[in-house]
Backbone as JSON, one array per atom type, in Angstrom:
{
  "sequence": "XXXXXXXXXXXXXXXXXXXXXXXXXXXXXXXXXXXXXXXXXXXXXXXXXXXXXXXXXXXXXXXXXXXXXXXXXXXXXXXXXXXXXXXXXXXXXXXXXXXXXXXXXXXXXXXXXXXX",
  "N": [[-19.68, -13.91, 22.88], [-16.83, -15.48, 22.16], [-14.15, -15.23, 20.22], [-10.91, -17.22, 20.29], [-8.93, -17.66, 18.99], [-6.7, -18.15, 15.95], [-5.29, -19.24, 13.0], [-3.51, -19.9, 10.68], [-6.35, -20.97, 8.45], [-7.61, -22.67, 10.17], [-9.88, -21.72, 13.08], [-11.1, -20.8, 16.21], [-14.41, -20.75, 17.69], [-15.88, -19.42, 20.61], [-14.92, -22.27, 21.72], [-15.41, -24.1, 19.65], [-13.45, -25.76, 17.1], [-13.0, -24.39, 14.26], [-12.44, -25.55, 10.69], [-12.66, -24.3, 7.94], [-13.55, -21.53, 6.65], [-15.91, -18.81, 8.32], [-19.44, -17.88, 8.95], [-20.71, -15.16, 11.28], [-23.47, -14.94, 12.46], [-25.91, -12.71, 14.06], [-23.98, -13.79, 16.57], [-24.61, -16.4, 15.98], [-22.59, -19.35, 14.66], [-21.93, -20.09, 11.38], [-21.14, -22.5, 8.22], [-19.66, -20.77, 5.67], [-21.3, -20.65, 2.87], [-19.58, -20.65, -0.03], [-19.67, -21.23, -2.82], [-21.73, -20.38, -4.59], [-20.41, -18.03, -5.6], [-18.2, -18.99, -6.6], [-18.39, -18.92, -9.53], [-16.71, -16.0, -9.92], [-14.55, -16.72, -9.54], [-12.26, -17.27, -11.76], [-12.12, -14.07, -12.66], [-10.71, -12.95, -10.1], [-8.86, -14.2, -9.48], [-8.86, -15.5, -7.31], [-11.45, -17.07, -5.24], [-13.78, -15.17, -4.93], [-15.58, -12.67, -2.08], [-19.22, -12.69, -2.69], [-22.25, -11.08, -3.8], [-24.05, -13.26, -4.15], [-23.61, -14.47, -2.65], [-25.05, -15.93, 0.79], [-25.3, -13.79, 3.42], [-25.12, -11.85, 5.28], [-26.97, -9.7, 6.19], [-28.17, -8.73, 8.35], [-27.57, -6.33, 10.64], [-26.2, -3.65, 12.3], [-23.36, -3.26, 11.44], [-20.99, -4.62, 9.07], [-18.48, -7.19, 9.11], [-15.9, -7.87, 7.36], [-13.58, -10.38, 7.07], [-10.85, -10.91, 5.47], [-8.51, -12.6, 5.4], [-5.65, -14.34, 6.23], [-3.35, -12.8, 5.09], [-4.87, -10.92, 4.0], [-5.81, -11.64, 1.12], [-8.47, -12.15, 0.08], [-10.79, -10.68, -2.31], [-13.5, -8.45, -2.05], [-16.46, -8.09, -3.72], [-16.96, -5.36, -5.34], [-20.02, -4.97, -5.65], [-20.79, -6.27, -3.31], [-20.44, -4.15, -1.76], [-21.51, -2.03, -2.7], [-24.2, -3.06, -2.46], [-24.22, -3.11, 0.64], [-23.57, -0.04, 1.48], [-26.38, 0.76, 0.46], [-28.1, -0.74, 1.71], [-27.29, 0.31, 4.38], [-25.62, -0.08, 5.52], [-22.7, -0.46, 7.63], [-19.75, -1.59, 6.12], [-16.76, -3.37, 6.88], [-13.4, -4.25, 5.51], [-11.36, -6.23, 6.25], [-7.69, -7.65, 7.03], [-8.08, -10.94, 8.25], [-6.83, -11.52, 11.43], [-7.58, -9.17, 12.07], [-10.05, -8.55, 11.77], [-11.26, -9.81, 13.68], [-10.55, -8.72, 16.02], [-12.01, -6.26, 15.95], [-14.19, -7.58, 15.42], [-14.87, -8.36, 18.1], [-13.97, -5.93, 19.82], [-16.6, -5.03, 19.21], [-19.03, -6.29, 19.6], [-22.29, -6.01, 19.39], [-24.97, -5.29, 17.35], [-23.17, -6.39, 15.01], [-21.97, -8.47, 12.38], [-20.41, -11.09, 10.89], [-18.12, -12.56, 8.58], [-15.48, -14.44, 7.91], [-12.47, -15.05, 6.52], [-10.84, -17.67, 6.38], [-8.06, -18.59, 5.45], [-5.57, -17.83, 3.21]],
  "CA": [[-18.96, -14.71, 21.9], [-15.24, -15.79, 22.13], [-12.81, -15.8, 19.83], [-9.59, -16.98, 21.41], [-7.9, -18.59, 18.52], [-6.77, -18.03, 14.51], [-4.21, -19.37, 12.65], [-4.08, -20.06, 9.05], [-6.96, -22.41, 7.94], [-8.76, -22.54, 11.39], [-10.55, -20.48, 13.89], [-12.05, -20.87, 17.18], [-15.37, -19.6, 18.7], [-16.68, -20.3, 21.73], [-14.56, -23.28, 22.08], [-15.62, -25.12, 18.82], [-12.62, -25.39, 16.02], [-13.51, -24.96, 12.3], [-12.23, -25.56, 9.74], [-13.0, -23.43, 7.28], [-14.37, -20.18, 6.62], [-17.49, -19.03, 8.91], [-20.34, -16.33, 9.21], [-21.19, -15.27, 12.15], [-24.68, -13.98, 12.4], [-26.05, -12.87, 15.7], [-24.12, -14.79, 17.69], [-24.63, -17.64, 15.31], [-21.86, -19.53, 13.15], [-22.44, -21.78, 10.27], [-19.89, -22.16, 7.69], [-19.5, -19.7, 5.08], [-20.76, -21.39, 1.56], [-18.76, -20.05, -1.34], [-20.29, -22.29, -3.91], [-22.33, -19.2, -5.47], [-19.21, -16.86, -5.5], [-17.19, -19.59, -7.64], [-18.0, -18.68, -11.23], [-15.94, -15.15, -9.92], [-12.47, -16.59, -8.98], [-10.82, -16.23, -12.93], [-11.66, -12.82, -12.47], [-10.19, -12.33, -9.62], [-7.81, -15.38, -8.79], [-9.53, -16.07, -5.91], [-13.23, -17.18, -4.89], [-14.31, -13.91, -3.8], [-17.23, -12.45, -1.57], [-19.99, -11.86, -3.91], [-23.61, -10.91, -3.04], [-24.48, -14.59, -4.68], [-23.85, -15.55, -1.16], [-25.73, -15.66, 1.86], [-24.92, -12.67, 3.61], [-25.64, -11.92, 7.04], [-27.5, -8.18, 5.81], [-29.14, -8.21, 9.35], [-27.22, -5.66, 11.11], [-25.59, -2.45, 11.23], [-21.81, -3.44, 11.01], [-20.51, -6.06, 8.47], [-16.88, -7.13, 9.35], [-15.31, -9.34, 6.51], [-12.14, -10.62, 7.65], [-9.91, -11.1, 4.25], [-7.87, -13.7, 5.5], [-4.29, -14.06, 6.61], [-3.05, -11.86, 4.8], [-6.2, -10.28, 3.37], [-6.16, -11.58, 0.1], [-10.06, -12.55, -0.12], [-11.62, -10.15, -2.7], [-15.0, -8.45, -1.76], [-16.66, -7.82, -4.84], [-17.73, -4.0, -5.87], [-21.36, -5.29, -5.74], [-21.1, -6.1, -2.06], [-20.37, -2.83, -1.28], [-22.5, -1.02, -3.15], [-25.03, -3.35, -1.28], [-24.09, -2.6, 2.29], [-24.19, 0.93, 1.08], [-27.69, 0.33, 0.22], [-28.7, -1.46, 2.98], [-26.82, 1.53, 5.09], [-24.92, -1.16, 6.39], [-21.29, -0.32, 7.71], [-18.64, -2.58, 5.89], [-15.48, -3.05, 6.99], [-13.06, -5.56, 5.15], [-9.96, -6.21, 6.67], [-7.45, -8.86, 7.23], [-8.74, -11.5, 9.47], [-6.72, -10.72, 12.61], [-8.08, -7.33, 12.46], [-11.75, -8.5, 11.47], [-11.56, -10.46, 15.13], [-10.47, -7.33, 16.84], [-13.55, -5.54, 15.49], [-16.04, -8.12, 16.12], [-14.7, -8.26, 19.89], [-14.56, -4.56, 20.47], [-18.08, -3.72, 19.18], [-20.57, -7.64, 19.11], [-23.48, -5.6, 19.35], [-24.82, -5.14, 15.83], [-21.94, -6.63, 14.53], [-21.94, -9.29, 12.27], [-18.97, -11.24, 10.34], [-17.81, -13.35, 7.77], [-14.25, -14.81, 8.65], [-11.73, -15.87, 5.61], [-9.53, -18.22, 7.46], [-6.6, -18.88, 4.94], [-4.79, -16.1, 2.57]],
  "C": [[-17.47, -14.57, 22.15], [-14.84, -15.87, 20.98], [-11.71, -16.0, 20.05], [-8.66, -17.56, 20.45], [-8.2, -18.71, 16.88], [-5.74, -18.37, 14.15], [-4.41, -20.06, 11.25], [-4.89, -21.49, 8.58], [-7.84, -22.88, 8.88], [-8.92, -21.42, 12.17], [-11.41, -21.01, 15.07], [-13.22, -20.28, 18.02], [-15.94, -20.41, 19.29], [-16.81, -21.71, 21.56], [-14.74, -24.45, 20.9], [-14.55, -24.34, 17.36], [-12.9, -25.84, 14.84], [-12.72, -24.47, 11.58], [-11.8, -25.17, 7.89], [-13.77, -21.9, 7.63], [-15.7, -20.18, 7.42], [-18.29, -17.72, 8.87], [-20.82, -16.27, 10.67], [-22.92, -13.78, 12.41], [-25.93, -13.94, 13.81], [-25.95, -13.5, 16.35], [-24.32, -15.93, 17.04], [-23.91, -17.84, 14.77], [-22.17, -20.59, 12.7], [-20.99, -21.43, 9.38], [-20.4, -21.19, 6.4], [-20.22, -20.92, 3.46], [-20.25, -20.45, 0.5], [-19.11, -20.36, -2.72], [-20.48, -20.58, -5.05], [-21.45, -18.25, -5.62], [-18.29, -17.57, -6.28], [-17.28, -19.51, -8.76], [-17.28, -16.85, -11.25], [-14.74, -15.42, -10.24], [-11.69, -16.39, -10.41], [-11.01, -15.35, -12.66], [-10.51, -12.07, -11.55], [-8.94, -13.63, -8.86], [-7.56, -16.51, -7.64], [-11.08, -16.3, -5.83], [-13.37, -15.56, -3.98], [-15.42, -13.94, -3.03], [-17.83, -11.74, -2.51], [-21.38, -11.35, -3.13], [-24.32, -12.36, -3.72], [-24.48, -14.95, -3.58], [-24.78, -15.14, -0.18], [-25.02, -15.12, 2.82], [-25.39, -12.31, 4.8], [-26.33, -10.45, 7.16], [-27.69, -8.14, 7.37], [-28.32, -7.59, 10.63], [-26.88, -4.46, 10.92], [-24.13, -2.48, 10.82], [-21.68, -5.18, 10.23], [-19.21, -5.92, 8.34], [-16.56, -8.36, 8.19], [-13.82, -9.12, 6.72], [-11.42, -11.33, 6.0], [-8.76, -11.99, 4.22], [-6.74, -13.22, 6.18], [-3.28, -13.04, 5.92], [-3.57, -11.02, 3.45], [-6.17, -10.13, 1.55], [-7.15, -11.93, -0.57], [-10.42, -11.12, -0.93], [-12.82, -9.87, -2.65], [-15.17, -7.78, -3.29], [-17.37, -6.2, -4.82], [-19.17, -3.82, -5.16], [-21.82, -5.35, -4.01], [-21.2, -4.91, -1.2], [-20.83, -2.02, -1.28], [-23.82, -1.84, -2.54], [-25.71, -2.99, 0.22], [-24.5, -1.35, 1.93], [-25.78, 1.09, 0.98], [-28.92, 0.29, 0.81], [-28.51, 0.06, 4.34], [-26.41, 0.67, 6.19], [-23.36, -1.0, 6.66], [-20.52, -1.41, 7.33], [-17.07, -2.36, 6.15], [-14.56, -4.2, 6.63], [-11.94, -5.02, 5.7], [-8.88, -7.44, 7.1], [-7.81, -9.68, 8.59], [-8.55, -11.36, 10.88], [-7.36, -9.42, 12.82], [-9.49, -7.61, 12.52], [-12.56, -8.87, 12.63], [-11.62, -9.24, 15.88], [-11.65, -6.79, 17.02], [-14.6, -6.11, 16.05], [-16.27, -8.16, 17.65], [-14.97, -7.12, 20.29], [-15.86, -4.54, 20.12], [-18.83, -4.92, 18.84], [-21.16, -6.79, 19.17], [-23.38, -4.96, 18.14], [-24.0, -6.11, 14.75], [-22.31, -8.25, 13.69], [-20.68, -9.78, 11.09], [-19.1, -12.42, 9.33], [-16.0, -13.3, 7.58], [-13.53, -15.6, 7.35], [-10.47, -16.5, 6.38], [-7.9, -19.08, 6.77], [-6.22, -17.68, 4.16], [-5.3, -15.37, 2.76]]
}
């Protein structure tokens, strides 16, 4: 998998540029839906990551990239999930969340906030 390219609001992998937010789940991306994570955002100002979403559980590393300047809220719940699961989470702002998924694809799976 490639990523060669981020900049606020898009993202490129392996040559195809989207748009929006994406998951990438072995090696697969679709886009991210958020839908089920929108009766959060008054709480937190933002549409956060909730566990309402579809979630890419099926690994041992989950990289959530927090955006440009990682203001995507993961919710409590997700965490105590992964936990759970005994699933490594690592949220961090999106440049960094690329880093991660490059050094270590194997296992590895992501969910990419590609604006704030």
């Amino acid at each position: 998998m490639r990523i060669d390219r981020f900049t606020f609001g898009s993202i490129r992998v392996d040559g195809v540029t989207y748009e929006h937010d994406v998951v990438i789940d072995r090696g697969r991306v679709r886009e991210r839906k958020k839908k089920p994570s929108k009766p959060f955002r008054e709480l937190f100002g933002h549409t956060p990551l909730s566990v309402e979403e579809d979630i890419p559980w099926d690994c041992r590393r989950l990289v959530v990239g927090t955006g440009a300047d990682g203001a995507l809220p993961v919710m409590d719940e997700v965490r105590r999930e992964a936990a759970r699961r005994k699933v490594e989470l690592l949220a961090v702002p999106t440049r960094d969340a690329i880093r991660a998924v490059l050094a270590e694809p194997g296992g590895t799976n992501a969910i990419l906030h590609v604006t704030c």
